[in-house]
C-alpha positions as CSV (number, residue, x, y, z in Angstrom):
1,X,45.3,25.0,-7.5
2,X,43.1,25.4,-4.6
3,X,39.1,24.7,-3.9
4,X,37.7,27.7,-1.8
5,X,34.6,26.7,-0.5
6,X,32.4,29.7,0.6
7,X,28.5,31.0,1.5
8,X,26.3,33.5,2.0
9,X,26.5,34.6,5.4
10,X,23.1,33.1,6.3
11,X,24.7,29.5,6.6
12,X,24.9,30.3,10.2
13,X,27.6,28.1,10.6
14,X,29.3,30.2,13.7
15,X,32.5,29.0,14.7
16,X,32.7,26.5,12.4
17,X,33.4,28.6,9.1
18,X,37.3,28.6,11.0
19,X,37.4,25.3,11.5
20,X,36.8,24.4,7.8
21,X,38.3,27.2,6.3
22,X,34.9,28.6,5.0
23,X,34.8,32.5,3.4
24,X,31.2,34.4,3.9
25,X,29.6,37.2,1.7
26,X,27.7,39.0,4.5
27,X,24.4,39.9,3.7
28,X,22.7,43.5,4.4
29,X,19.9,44.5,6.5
30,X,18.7,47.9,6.8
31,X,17.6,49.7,9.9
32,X,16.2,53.1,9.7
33,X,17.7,53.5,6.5
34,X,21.4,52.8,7.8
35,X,22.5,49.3,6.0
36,X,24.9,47.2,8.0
37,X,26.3,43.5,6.9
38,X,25.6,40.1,8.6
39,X,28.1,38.8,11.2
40,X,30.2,42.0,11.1
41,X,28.6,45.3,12.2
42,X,25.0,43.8,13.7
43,X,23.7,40.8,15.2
44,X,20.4,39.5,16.7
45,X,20.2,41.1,19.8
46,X,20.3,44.5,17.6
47,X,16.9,43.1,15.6
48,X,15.0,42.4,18.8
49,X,16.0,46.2,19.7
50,X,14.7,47.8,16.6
51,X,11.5,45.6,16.2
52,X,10.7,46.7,19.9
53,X,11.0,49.9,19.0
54,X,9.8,50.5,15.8
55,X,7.0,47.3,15.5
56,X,8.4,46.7,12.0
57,X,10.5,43.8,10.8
58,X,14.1,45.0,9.7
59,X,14.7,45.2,5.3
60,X,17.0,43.0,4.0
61,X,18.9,42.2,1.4
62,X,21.5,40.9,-1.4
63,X,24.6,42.4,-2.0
64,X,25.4,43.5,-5.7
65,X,26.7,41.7,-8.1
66,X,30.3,43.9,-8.2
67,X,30.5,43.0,-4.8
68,X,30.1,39.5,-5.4
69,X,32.7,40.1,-8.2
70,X,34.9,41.5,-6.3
71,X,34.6,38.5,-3.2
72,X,35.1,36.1,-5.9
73,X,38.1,37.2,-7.6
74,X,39.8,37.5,-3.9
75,X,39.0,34.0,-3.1
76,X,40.4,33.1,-6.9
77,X,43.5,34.9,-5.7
78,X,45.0,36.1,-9.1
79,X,42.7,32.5,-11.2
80,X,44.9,30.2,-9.4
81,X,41.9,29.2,-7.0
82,X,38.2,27.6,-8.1
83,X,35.5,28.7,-6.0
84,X,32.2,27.2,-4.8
85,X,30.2,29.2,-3.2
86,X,27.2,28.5,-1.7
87,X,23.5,30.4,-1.6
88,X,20.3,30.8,0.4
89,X,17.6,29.2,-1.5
90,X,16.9,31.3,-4.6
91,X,13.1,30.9,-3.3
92,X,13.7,33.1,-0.2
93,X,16.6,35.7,-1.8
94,X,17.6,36.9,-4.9
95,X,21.3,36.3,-3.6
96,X,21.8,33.3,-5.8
97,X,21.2,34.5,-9.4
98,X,22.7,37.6,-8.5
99,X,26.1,35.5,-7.3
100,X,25.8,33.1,-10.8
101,X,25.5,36.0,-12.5
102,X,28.8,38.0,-11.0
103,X,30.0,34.0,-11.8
104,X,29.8,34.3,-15.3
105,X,33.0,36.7,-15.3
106,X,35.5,34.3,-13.9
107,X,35.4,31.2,-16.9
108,X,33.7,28.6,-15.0
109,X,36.1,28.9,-11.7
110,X,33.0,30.0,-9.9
111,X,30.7,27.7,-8.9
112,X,27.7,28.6,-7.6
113,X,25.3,26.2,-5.6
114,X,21.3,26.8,-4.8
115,X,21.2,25.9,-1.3
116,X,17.6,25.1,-1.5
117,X,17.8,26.0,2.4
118,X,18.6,28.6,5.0
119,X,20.5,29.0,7.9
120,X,22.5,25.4,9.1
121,X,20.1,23.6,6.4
122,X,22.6,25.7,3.5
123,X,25.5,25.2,6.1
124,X,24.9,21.1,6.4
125,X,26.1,21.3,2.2
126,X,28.8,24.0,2.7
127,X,30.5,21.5,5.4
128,X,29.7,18.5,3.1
129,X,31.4,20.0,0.5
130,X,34.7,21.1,2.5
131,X,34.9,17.4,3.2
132,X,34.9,16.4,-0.4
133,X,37.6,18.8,-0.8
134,X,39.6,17.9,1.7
135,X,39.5,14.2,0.4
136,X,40.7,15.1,-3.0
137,X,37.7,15.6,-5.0
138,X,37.9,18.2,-8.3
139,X,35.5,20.9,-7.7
140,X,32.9,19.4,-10.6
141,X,32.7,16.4,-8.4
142,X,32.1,18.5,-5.2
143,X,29.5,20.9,-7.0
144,X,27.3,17.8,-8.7
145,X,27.7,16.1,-4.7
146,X,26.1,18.6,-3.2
147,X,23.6,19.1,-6.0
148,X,22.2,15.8,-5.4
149,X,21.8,15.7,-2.1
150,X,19.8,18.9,-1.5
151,X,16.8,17.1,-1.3
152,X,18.0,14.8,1.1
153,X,18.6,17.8,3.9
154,X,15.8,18.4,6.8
155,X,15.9,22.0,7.3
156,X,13.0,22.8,9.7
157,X,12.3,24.7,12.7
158,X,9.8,25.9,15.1
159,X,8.9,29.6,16.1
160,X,7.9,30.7,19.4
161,X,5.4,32.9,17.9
162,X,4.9,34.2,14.5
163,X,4.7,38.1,14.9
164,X,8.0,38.0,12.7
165,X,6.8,35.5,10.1
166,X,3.5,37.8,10.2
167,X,5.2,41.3,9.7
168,X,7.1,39.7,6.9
169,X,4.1,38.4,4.9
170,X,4.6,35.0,5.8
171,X,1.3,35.0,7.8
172,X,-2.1,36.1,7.9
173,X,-3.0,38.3,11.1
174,X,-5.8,36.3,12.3
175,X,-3.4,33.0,11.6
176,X,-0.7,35.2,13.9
177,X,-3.4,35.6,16.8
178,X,-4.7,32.7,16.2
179,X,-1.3,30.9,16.9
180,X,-0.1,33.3,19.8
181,X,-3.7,33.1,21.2
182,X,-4.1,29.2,21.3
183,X,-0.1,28.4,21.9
184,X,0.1,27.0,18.7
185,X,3.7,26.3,16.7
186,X,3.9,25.4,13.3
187,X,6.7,23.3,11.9
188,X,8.3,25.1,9.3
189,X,9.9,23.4,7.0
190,X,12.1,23.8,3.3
191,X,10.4,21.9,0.6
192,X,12.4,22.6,-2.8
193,X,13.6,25.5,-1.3
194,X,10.1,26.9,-0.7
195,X,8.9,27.0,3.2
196,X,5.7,25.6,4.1
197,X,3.6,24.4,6.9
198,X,4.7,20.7,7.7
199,X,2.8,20.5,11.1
200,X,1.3,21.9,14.2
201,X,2.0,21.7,17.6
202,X,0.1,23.5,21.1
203,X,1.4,24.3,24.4
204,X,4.1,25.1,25.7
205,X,7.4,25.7,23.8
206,X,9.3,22.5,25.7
207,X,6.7,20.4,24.7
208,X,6.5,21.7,21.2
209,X,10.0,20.8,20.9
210,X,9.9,17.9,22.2
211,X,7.4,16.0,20.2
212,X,9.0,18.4,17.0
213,X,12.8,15.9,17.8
214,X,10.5,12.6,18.1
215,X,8.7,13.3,14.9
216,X,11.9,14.1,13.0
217,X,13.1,10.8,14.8
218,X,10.1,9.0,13.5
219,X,10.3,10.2,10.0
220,X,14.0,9.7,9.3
221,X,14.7,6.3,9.8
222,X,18.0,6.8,7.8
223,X,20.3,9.6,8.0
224,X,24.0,10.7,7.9
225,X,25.4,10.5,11.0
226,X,28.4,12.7,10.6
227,X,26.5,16.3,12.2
228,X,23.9,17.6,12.9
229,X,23.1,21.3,14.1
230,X,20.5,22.7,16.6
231,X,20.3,26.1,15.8
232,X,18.3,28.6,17.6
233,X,17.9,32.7,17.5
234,X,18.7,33.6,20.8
235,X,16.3,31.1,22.3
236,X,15.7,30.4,26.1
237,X,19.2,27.9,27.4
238,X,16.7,25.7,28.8
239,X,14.6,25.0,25.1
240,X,18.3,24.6,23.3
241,X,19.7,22.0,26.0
242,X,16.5,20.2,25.8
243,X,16.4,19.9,22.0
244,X,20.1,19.0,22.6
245,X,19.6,16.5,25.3
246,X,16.5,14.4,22.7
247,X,18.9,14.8,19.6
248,X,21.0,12.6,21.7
249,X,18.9,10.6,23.2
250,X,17.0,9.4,20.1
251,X,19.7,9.8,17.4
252,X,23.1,8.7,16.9
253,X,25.2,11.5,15.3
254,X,28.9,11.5,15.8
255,X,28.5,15.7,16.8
256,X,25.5,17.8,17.5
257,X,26.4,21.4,16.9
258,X,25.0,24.2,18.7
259,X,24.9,27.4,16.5
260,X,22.3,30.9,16.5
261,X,21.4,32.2,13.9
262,X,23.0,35.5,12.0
263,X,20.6,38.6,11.9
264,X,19.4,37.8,8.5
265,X,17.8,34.8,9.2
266,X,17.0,35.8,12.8
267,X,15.3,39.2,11.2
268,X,12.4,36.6,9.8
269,X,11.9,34.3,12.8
270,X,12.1,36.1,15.9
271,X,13.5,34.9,18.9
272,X,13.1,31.6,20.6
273,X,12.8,30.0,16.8
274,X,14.4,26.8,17.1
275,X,15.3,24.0,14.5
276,X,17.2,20.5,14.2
277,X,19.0,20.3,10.9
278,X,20.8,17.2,9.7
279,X,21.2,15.1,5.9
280,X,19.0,12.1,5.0
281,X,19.9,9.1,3.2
């Protein structure tokens, strides 16, 4: 019997879903009333097209729960597999009761884990838990892992501006002109799965990021030092190999991954978002 570990598509993971023989459940998103799926028939620079020219932020969405039946019982391969699959926090997307719900067909071969994250934050656990499989551990032991450390993973980022976050309700206007106005970038970060508002930063974008890597620096005193991902939608080479470059210069992790981020999660943040994402002890 086989563990298949899988996610949501919005685990951004890139390249690395090969490497660790991860499965994805593309998410939708809707343009002009023409749904396409995450990863496999539209990516970011698609988003940025249709924002430009319609000024509104793409729809998205979870797939149904027959679809998620229907991933399932092909990763099961005819019940001689278990499953875990992993979700966007269940705060941001309906995805996640709607998977544990499709689930409940397969007598408990599906597990199904709240992310409590987004993007690499979600994909941080997914990798976790294909190294827990590949060490031998049963799939209870992988799925109450990963449980526990959900709280223990920084997933936070920085916009460039926050027309995106604004058109999706995440934002007042006069907070959006405020911000673009007086170069100001928030911190956004995941706190039980719910984003918020950690701090605020002016000027320009490189010094913004910056002072974003030595406050994470300063904050985590403690971390695991297996990975850590800087992922960005689409943003300027020279912010990515600076966050890069500080990552390495104040941290000691035994990889940092560059990945960008799928449409679905680009679709909220706009381009030039950037975030550091790695586990805390």
């Amino acid at each position: 019997m086989a563990i298949r570990i899988t996610s949501d598509s919005t685990c951004d993971l890139g390249e690395q879903l090969e490497k660790w023989g991860v499965a994805t459940m593309p998410l939708s998103v809707v343009l002009d009333d023409q749904t396409y799926f995450d990863g496999v028939n539209i990516h970011p620079k698609d988003i940025f097209a249709f924002v430009e020219r319609t000024k509104i932020l793409p729809k998205t969405s979870a797939r149904s729960i027959d679809d998620y039946k229907e991933f399932f019982e092909k990763m099961l391969d005819g019940g001689d597999n278990q499953v875990i699959h992993f979700s966007i926090s269940d705060k941001s997307s309906v995805s996640h009761s709607v998977a544990k719900q499709a689930a409940e067909n397969f007598n408990g071969k599906v597990f199904v884990v709240d992310s409590k994250a987004l993007s690499t934050g979600q994909g941080l656990l997914v990798l976790k838990a294909c190294e827990l499989r590949d060490a031998g551990k049963s799939a209870m032991e992988i799925y109450e892992t990963v449980n526990a450390l959900r709280s223990k993973v920084n997933t936070s980022f920085i916009p460039d501006r926050l027309d995106y976050l604004y058109k999706g309700g995440r934002c007042s206007k006069m907070e959006m002109y405020g911000a673009n106005l007086l170069k100001i970038h928030p911190m956004i970060a995941e706190n039980d799965g719910q984003l918020i508002v950690k701090r605020k930063y002016r000027g320009a974008m490189t010094r913004c990021i910056s002072q974003y890597v030595e406050d994470l620096h300063n904050e985590y005193h403690n971390y695991d030092k297996t990975r850590c991902f800087v992922t960005h939608s689409c943003a300027d080479p020279e912010l990515v190999e600076l966050a890069e470059k500080k990552v390495k210069e104040l941290f000691d992790f035994d990889e940092v991954i560059i990945t960008v981020a799928g449409s679905v999660i680009t679709g909220h943040c706009g381009r030039n978002t950037l975030g550091v994402l790695f586990i805390a002890k």
